[in-house]
C-alpha positions as CSV (number, residue, x, y, z in Angstrom):
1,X,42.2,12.8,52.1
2,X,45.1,13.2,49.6
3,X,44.8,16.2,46.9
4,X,45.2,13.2,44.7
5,X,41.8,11.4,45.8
6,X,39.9,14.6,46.1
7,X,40.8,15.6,42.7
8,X,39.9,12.0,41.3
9,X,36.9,12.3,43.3
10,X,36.1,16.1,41.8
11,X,36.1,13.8,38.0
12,X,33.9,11.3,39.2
13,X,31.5,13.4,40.3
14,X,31.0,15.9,36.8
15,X,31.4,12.6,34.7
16,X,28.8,11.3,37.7
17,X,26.5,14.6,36.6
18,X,26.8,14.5,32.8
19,X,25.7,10.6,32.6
20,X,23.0,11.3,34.8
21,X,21.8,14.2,33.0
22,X,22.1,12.7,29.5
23,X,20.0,10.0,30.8
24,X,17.3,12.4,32.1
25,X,17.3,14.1,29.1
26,X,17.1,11.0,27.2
27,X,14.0,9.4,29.7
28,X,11.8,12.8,29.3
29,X,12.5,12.8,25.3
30,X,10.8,9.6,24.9
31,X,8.5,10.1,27.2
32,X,7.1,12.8,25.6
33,X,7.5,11.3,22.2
34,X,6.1,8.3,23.1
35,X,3.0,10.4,23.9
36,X,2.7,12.4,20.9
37,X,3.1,9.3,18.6
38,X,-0.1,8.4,20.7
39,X,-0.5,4.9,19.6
40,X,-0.2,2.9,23.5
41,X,-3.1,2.6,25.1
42,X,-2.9,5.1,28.4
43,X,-2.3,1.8,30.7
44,X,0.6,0.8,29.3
45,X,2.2,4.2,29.0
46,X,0.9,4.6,32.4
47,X,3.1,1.4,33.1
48,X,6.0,2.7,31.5
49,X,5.8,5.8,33.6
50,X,6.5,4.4,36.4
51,X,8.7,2.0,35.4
52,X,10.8,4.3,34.1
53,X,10.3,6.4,37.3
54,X,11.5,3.8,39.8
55,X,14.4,2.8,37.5
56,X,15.6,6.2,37.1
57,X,15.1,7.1,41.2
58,X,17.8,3.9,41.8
59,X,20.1,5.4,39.1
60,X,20.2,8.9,40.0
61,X,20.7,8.4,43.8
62,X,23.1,6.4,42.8
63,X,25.0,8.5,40.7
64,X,24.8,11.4,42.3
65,X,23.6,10.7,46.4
66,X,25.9,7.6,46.9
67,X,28.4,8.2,49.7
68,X,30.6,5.5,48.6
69,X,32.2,5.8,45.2
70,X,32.1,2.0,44.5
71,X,31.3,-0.5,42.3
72,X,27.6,0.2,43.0
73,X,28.3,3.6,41.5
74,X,30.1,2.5,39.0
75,X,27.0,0.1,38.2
76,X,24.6,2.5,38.2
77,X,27.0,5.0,35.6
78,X,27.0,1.9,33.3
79,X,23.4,1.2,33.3
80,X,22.2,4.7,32.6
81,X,24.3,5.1,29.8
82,X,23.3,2.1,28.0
83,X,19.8,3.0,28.7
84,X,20.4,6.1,27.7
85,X,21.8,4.9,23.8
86,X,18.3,2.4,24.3
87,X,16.1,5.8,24.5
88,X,17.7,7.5,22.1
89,X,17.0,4.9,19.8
90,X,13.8,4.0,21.2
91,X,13.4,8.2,20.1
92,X,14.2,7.9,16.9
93,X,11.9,5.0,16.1
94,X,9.5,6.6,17.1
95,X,10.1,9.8,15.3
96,X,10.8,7.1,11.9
97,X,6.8,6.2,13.0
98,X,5.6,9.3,12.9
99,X,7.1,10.1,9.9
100,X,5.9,6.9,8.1
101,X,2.3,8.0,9.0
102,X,2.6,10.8,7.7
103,X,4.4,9.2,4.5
104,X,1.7,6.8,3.2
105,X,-0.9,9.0,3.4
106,X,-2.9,9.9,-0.1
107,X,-1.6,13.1,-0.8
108,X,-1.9,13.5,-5.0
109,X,-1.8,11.4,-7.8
110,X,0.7,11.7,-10.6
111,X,0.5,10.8,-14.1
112,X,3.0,10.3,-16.7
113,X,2.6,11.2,-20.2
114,X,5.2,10.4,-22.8
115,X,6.4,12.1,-26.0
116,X,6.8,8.9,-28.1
117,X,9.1,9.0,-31.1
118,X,10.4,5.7,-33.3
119,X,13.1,4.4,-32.2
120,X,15.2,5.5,-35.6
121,X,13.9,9.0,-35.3
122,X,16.4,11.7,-35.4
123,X,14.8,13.6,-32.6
124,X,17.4,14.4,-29.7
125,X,15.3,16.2,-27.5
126,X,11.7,17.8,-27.3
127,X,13.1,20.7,-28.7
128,X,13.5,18.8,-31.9
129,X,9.6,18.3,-32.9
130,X,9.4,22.2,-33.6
131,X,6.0,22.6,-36.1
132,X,5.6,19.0,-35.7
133,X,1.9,17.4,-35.5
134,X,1.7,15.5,-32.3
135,X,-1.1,12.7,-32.3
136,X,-3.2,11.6,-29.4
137,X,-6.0,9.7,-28.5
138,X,-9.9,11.2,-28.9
139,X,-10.3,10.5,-25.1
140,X,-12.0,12.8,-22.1
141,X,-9.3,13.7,-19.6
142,X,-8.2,16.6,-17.6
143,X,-5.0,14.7,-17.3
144,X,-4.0,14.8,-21.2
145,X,-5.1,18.4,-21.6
146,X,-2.6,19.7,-18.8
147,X,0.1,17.3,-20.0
148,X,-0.5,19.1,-23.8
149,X,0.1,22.3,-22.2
150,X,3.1,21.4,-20.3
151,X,4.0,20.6,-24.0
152,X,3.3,23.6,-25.6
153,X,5.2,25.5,-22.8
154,X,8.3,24.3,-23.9
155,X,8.1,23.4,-27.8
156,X,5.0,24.7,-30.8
157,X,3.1,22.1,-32.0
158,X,-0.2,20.7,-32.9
159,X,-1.9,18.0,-31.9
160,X,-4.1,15.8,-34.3
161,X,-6.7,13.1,-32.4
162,X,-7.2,9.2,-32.9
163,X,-9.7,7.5,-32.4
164,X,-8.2,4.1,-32.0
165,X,-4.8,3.2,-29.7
166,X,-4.1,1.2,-32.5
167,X,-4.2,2.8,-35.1
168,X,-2.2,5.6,-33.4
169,X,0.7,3.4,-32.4
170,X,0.6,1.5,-35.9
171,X,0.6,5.1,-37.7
172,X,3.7,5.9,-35.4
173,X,5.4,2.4,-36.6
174,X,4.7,3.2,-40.4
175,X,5.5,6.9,-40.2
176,X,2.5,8.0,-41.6
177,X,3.0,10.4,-38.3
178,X,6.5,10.9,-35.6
179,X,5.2,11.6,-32.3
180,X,2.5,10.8,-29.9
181,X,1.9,12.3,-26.5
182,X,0.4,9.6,-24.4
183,X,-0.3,8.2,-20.8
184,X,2.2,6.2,-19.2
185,X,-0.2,3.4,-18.8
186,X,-1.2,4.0,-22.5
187,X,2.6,3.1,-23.4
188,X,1.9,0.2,-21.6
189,X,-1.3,-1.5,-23.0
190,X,0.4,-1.0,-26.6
191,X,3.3,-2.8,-25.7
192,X,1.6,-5.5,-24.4
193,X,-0.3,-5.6,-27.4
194,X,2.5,-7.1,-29.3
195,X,1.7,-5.3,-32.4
196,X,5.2,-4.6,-33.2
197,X,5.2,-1.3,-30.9
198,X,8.0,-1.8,-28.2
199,X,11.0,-0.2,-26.0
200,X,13.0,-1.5,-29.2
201,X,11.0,0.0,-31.8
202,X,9.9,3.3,-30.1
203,X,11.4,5.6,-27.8
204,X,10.4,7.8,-24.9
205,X,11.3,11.6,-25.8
206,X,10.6,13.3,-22.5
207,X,7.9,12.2,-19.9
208,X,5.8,14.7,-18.2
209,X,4.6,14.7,-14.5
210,X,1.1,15.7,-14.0
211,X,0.1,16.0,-10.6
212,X,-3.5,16.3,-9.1
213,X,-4.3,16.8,-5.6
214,X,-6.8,14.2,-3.7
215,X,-9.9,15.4,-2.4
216,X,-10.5,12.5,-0.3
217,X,-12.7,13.7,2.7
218,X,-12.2,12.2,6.1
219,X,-14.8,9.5,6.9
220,X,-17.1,10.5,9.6
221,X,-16.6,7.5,11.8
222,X,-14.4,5.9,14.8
223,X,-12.5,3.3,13.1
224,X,-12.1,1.4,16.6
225,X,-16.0,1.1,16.5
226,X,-17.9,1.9,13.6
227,X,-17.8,-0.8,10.8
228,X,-15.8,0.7,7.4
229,X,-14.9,-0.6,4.0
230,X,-11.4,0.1,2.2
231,X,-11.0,-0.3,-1.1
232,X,-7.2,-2.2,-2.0
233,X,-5.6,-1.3,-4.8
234,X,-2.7,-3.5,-6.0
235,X,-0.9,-2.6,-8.9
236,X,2.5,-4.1,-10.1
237,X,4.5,-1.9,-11.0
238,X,8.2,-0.7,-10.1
239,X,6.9,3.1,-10.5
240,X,6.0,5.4,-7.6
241,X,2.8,4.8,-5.7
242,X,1.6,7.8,-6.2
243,X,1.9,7.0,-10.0
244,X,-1.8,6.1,-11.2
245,X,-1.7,2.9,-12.7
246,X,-3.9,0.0,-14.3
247,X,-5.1,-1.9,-10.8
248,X,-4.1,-6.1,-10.9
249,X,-6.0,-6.5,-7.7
250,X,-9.1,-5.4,-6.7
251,X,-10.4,-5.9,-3.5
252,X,-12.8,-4.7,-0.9
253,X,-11.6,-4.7,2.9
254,X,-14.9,-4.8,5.4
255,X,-14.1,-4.6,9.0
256,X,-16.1,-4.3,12.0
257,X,-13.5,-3.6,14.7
258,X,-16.2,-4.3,17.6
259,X,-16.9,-8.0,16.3
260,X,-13.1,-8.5,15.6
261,X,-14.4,-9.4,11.6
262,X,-13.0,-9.1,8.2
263,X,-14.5,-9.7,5.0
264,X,-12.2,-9.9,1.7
265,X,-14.3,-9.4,-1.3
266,X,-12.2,-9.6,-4.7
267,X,-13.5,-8.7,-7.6
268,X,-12.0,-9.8,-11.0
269,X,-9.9,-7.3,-13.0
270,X,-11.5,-7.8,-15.9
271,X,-15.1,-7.0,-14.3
272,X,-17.1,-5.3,-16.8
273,X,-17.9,-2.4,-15.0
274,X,-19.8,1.3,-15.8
275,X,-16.6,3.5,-14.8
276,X,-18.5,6.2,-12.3
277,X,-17.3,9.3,-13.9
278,X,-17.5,8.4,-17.4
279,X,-21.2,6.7,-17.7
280,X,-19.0,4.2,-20.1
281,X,-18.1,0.1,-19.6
282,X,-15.0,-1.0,-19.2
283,X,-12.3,-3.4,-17.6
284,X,-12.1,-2.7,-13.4
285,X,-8.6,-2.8,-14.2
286,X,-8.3,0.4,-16.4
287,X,-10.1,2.7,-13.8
288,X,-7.3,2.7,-12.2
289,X,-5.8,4.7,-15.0
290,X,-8.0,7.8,-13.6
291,X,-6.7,7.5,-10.1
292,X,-7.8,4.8,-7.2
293,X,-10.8,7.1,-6.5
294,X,-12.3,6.5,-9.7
295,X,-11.9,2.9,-9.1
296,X,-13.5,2.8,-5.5
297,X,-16.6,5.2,-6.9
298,X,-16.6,2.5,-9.5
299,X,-17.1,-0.5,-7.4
300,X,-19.1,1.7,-4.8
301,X,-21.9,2.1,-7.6
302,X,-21.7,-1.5,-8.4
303,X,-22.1,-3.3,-4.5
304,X,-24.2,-0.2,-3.7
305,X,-22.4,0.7,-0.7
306,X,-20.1,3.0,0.6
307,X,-16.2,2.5,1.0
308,X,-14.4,5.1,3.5
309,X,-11.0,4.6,2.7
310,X,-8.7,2.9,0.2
311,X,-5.4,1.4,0.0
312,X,-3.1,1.4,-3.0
313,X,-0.1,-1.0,-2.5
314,X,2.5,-2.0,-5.1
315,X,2.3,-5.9,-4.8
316,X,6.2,-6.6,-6.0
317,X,6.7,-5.3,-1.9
318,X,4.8,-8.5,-1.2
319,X,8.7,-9.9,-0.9
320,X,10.4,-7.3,1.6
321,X,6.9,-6.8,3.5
322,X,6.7,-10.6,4.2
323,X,10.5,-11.2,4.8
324,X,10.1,-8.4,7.1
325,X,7.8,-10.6,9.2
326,X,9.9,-13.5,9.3
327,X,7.5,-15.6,6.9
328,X,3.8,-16.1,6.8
329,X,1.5,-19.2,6.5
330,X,-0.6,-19.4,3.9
331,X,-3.4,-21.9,3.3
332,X,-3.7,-23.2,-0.4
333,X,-7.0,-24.7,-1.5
334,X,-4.9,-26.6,-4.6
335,X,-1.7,-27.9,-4.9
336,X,0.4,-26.7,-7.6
337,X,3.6,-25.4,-9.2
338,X,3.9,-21.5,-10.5
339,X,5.9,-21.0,-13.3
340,X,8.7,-19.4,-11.3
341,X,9.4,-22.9,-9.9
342,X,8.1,-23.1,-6.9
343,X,5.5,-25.6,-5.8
344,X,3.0,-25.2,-2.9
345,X,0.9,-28.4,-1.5
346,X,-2.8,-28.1,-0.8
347,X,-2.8,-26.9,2.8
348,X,-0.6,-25.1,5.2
349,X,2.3,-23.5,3.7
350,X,5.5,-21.3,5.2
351,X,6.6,-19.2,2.0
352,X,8.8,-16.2,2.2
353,X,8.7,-13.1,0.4
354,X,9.6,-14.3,-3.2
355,X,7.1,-17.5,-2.4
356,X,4.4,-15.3,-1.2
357,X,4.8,-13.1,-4.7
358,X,4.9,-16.1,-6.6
359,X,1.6,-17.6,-5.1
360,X,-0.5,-14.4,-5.3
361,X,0.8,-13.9,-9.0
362,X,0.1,-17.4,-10.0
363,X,-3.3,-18.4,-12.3
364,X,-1.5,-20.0,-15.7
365,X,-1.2,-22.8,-13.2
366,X,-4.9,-23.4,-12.8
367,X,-8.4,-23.9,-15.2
368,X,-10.2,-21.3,-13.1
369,X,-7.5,-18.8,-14.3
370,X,-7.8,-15.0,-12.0
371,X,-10.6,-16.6,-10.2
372,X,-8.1,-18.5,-8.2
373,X,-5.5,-15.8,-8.4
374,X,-7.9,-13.9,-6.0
375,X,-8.1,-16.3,-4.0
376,X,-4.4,-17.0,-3.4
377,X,-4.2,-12.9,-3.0
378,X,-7.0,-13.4,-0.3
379,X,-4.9,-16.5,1.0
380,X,-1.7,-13.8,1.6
381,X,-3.3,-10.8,2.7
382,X,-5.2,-13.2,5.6
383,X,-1.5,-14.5,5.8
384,X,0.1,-11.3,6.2
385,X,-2.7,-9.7,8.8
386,X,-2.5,-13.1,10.8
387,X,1.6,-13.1,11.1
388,X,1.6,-9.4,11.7
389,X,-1.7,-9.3,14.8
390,X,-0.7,-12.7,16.1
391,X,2.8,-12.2,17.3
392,X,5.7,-10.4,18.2
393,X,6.9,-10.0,14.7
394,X,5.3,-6.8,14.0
395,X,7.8,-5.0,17.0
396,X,10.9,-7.4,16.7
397,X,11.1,-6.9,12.6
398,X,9.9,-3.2,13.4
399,X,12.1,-0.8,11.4
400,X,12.2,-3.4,8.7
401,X,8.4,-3.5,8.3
402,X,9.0,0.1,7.9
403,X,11.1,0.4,5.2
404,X,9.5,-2.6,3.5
405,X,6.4,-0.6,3.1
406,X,7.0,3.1,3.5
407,X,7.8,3.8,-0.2
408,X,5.2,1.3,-1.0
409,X,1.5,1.7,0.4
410,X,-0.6,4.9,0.1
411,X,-4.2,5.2,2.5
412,X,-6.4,7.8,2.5
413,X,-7.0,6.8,6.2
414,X,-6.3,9.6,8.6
415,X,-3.0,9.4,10.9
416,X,-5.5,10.0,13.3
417,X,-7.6,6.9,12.2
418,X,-4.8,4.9,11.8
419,X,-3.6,5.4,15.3
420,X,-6.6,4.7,16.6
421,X,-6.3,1.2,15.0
422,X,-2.8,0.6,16.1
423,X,-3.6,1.7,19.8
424,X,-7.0,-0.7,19.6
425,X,-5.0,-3.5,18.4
426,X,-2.4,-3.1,21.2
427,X,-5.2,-2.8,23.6
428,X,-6.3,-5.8,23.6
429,X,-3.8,-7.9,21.2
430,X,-7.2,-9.9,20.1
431,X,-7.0,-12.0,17.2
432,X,-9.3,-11.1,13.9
433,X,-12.0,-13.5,12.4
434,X,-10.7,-13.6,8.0
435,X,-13.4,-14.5,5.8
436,X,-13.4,-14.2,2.2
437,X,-15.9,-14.2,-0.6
438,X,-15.4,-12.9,-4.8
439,X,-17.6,-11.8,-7.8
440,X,-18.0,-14.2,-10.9
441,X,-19.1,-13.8,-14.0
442,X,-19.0,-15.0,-17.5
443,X,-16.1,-14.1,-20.4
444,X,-16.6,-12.2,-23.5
445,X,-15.2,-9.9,-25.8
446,X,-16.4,-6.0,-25.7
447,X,-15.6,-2.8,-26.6
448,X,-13.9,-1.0,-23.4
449,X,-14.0,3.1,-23.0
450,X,-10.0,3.0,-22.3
451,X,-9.0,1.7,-25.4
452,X,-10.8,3.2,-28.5
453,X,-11.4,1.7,-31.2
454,X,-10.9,-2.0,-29.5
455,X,-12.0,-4.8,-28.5
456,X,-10.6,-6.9,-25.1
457,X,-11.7,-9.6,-22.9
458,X,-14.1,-8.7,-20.4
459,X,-16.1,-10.5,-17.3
460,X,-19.5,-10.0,-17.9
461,X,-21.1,-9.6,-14.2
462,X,-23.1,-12.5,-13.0
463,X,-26.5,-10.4,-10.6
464,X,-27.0,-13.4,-8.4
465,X,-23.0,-12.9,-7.5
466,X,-23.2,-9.7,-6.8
467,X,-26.5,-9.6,-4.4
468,X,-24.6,-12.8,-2.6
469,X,-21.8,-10.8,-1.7
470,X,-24.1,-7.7,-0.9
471,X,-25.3,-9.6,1.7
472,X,-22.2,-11.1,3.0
473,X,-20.8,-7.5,3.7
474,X,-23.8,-6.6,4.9
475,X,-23.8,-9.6,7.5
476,X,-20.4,-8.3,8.4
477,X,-21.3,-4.8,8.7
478,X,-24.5,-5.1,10.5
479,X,-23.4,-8.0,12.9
480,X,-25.4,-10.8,12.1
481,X,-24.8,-13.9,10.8
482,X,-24.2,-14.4,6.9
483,X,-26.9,-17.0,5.3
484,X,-23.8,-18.7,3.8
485,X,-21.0,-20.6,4.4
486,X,-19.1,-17.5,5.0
487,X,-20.6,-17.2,9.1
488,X,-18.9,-20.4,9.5
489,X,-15.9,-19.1,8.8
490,X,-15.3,-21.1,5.6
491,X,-14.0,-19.6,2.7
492,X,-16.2,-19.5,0.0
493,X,-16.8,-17.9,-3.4
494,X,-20.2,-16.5,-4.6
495,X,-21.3,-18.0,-7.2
């Protein structure tokens, strides 16, 4: 053999070694990753061992044990470097995953408080309200009394309390005083007040970050066979998630992973409810202004149960999470138009993200006003769940579901927990039985703890809803058949 061929040889074989050891390195990195991430049940990984154990054997013997240098060699050099690039991505998915885990758990709350000046004001900066007498409302919370500290740190001044968010905001408005230190959410109810108090007519000084740690035990259960409850928070907002917020949509999540069975119960946002750490009434929507905890210990004390978990979701990510999945179907009991435009017949209907929002945001459109809003926010979650469990969507549309909901969803669920789920559902790949039931009441107008000094519309609770959907959850929970429509797998509504 020529010096030529021997050195050409010599080339092949260290390019020969470094392909093959890049895709070892590569094979054993996802491997163990893979395992880690712990969400594939141990036959398929089991499956994938092996796989991957045969495939490399070919590729390395014929690499580096093939006595002809050929175009089987060069074969097997071009196969183990693409699947090398595939593991390396296949890696760093999985690293994205468990990163995302981590990323949506329930970590702290944050709350906003603004320093609120009129929008003519001469005040620059916080600096500027030296010796100045800040006004804020006459309200319990921990929140407030941090956020007037964080104040004081940085400027002296005294604070003066109202009674009324009215009368505090119209003061402001009339000058009869030049600042107010208030809640984010706060800010928000007055504007939507329409009493001449808005981002033209007032203007946010500085805004403070208060942040409070969650205490959220872990629930003392296996998710993959005890029944649990999650409360689902859905707030619309463009804020962080962690931000606590007034709560659109209210709903209660019962699963019983054995059975393959969920129940949606929504309850109004206007439920006129004993907040649980106040001993006052008020909206269901408003508890969310003391964190999602407050609001599931709310609705926990009103169905008399217990909830393990709860999920906060922003529901303007109903548009990327559902043009993530390529669509959902959703089944409409009406047909109508929203006021965006779009119109959905009574039925089956394929909407994409901005269709889906549209739908759950919909109830101008309909006499039963947020009655049948929650039930088109039913109609999308059952939508969403279906699409997401019933086909391939959820791994082709993978680092798009991702992103879609990473920045967006917060669960008090334990990675553990959730893990569990995942590696249940992958299991088995069985479908999941979607029922639905929601609370009713009557309208009225009442005084509400939130807002002092006012009076909003409320839902007064109707008893004989509430012990019908008691026992619905308890049907699911327990079992046994519902004495309702519901263990027929109809949608209904308790009445």
């Amino acid at each position: 053999m020529s010096n030529t061929n021997q050195e050409q040889n010599k080339k092949r074989s260290i390019w020969s070694i470094i392909i093959a050891a890049i895709y070892g390195i590569s094979a054993i990195a996802f491997l163990v990753a893979l395992f880690f991430l712990d969400v594939l049940p141990l036959t398929y990984f089991l499956i994938v061992v092996f796989a991957m154990a045969v495939v490399s054997g070919f590729l390395i013997r014929g690499l580096l044990f093939s006595k002809h240098r050929g175009k089987k060699h060069v074969a097997s050099a071009v196969v183990a470097a693409i699947l090398a690039l595939v593991l390396i991505a296949g890696s760093a998915m999985i690293s994205g995953t468990m990163s995302f885990f981590n990323d949506i758990l329930a970590g702290s709350q944050s709350y906003d408080y603004h320093v609120v000046v009129k929008g003519d004001s001469s005040y620059a900066e916080v600096t500027d309200i030296e010796n100045e007498t800040v006004s804020v409302l006459d309200i319990q919370s921990s929140t407030q009394e941090s956020a007037k500290e964080e104040l004081t740190k940085e400027v002296a001044v005294m604070f003066k309390s109202e009674e009324s968010l009215g009368d505090m905001t119209k003061k402001l408005l009339k000058g009869e005083t030049n600042v107010l230190l208030m809640s984010s959410s706060y800010y928000d109810m007055a504007v939507e007040e329409d009493n001449g108090f808005s981002e033209e007519t007032v203007r946010i000084l500085k805004t403070y970050k208060i942040t409070v740690e969650n205490t959220t035990a872990a629930a003392a259960l296996d998710p993959t066979k005890d029944p649990f409850s999650v409360y689902v928070s859905g707030i619309d907002t463009t804020g962080s998630i962690s931000n606590a917020s007034r709560s659109d949509v209210n709903m209660v999540m019962t699963v019983n992973p054995t059975e393959r069975k969920i129940l949606l119960t929504s309850i109004p946002r206007d439920y006129y409810v004993t907040l649980h750490s106040y001993g006052a009434l008020d909206k269901l929507t408003h508890a969310g202004i003391y964190g999602p905890e407050e609001s599931k210990a709310t609705i926990e004390d009103l169905l008399g149960m217990d909830i393990q978990y709860y999920l906060k979701v922003n529901f303007t990510t109903v548009t990327s999470l559902v043009d993530a999945l390529g669509g959902i179907t959703v089944n409409s009991d009406k047909e109508f138009t929203s006021r965006d435009g779009f119109y959905y017949t009574a039925g089956e209907n394929y909407l994409n993200g901005e269709q889906a929002l549209s739908f759950v945001r919909e109830r101008k459109a309909f006499s039963e006003g947020d009655r049948q809003r929650v039930k088109n926010q039913q109609a999308v979650i059952s939508g969403i769940i279906n699409k997401a469990t019933g086909s391939t969507a959820i791994l082709t549309q993978y680092n798009d579901l991702l992103v879609a909901i990473a920045d967006n969803i917060e669960i008090s669920m334990t990675a553990k927990d959730m893990k569990s789920l995942v590696k249940m559902q992958l299991g088995d790949m069985r479908g999941w039985e979607i029922d639905s039931c929601s609370l009713d009441g009557s309208g009225s107008t009442e005084a509400v703890y939130s807002i002092p000094g006012a009076y909003a519309y409320v839902m007064i609770p109707d008893p004989a809803s509430i012990e019908e959907v008691k026992g619905e959850i308890s049907a699911v929970i327990n079992g046994t058949p519902a004495e309702t429509d519901v263990a027929d797998g109809e949608e209904t509504e308790a009445k």
